[in-house]
N, C-alpha and C positions, 0 to 999 in steps of 0.2 A: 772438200770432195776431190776423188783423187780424177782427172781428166780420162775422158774416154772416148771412143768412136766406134758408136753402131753399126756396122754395115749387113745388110741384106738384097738380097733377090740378085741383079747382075754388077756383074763391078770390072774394070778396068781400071787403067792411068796406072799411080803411083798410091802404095802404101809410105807413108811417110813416119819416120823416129819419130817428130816432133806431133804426129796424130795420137800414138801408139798409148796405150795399147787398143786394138781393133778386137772389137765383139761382136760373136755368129752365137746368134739364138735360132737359127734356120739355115738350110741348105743358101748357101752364095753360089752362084757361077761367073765361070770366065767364059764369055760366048767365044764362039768361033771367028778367027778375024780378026781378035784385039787381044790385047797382053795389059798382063797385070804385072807390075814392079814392084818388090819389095823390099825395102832398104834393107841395112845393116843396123840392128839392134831392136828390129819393129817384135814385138809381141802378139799373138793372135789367140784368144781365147775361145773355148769353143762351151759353152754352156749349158748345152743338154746336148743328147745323144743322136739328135737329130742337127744339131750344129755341124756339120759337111763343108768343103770347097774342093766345088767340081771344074776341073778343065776342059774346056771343049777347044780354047783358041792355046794360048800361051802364059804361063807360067816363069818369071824370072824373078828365083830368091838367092840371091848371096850375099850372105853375112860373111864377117871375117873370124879369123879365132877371139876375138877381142871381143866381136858386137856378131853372136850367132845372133838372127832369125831364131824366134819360138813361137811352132803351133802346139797347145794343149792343153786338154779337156779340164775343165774346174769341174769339180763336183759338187753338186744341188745340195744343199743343208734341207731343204724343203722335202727332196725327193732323193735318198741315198740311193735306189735302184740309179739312177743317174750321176753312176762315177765317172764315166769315160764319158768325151767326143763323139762325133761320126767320126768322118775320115777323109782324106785327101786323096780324089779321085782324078785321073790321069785317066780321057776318054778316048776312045780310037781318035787317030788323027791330031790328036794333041801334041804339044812339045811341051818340058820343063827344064829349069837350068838350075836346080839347088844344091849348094855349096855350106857349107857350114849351119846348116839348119836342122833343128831340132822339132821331134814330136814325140810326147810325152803325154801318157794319158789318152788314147785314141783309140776306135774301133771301138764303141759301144755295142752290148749286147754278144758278145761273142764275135765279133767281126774283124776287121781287116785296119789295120789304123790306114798306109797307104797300099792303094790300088792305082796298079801302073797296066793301062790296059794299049801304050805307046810305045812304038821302039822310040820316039822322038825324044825320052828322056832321059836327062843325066841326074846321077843325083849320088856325090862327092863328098867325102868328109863330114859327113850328117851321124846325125844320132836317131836314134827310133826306141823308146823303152815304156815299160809299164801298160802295152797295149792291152786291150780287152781279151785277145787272145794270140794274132796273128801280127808281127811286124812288117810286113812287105809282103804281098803276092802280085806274081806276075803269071800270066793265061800264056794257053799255049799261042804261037806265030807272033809274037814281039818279043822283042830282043831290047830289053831297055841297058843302060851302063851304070849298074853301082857299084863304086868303088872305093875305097876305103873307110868306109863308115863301121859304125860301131852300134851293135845291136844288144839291149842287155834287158833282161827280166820282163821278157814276151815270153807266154808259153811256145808258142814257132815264130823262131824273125826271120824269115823266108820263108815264102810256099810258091812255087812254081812250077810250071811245065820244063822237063828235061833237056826239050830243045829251045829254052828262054832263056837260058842261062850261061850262055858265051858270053857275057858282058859284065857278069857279076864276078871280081874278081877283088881283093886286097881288103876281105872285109873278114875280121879274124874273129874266131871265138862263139861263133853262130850255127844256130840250129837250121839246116836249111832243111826240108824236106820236098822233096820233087814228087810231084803229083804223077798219075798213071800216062805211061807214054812211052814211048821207045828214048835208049839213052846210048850217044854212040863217043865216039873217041873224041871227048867235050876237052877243050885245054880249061875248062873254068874247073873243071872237077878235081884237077890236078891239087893236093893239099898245100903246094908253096903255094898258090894262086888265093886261097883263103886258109889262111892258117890257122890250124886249129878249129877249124870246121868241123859238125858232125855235122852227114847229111845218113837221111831214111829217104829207104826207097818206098812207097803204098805198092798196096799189092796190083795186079795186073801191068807193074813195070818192066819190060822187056830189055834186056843188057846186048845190045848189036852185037855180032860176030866180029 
């Protein structure tokens, strides 16, 4: 039998390789206060679509290019409606530090794989694909930093507010779409800055003077 580790309801300390791989049959959180650590090489399965990990405190995942960090969704042989994960939720007031981590298979149901609702996070040379629909969205008044990652076969790998978007920069080849808002002389919009970028405006979007 191949080793595993359960975890549910609140979780802190340290994800550990030699645990790995860690299994969400339900929403996990990181409370407020306390930081969760996760090695270099850890695995994170997320096994029904209510499988979620929410931050409320701190988030610290970096993996190397050698040993990425992987969150994502196994799908139910029981229950095919159950292809994708939840999602990895970044709370007001949260911070995150991920670097070389992957999520794959996420945002059940049409949703969101990650949800960054924190300017407190960074989140660097990661990957995001295969999501339910959405690869990343960010709401308007946070300002989160992604940067050079790699977004591929999301129906949208970015959805944002217009003025959320000064920090997402060196991330090539992505569909971003910016949600309804005022959009003004942004340097992330700049096409060196994400190359190869499309972005769509939704309607009710205003182009500043």
């Amino acid at each position: 039998l191949r080793l595993q580790t359960v975890v549910c309801s609140i979780q802190s300390g340290v994800w550990t390789l030699a645990n790995s791989p860690y299994v969400l049959n339900t929403v996990v959180t990181v409370p407020v206060d306390e930081t969760l650590v996760i090695e270099p090489g850890v695995v994170i399965e997320a096994r029904s679509g209510g499988a979620s990990l929410i931050v409320t405190g701190s988030l610290v995942a970096q993996g190397t290019v050698d040993s990425p960090i992987t969150l994502q969704g196994i799908p139910q042989t029981a229950n095919p409606f159950h292809s994708h994960g939840g999602n990895l939720t970044f709370n007001a007031g949260s911070s995150g530090n991920l670097k070389h981590f992957i999520v794959d298979r996420m945002g059940y149901n049409d949703r969101t794989a990650i949800v960054v609702n924190s300017s407190g996070v960074t989140i660097d040379s990661s990957q995001v694909s295969d999501s339910d629909r959405t690869g990343l969205s960010i709401p308007v008044n946070v300002s989160p930093t992604i940067t050079n990652s790699d977004f591929s076969n999301n129906a949208v790998d970015l959805y944002a507010h217009p003025g959320s978007v000064s920090n997402v920069i060196g991330n090539t080849e992505c569909l971003i779409i910016l949600s309804q808002g005022t959009i003004t002389a942004d340097a992330a919009m700049h096409p060196q800055n994400n190359a190869g970028a499309d972005f769509f405006l939704e309607r009710n979007t205003t182009v500043a003077a």
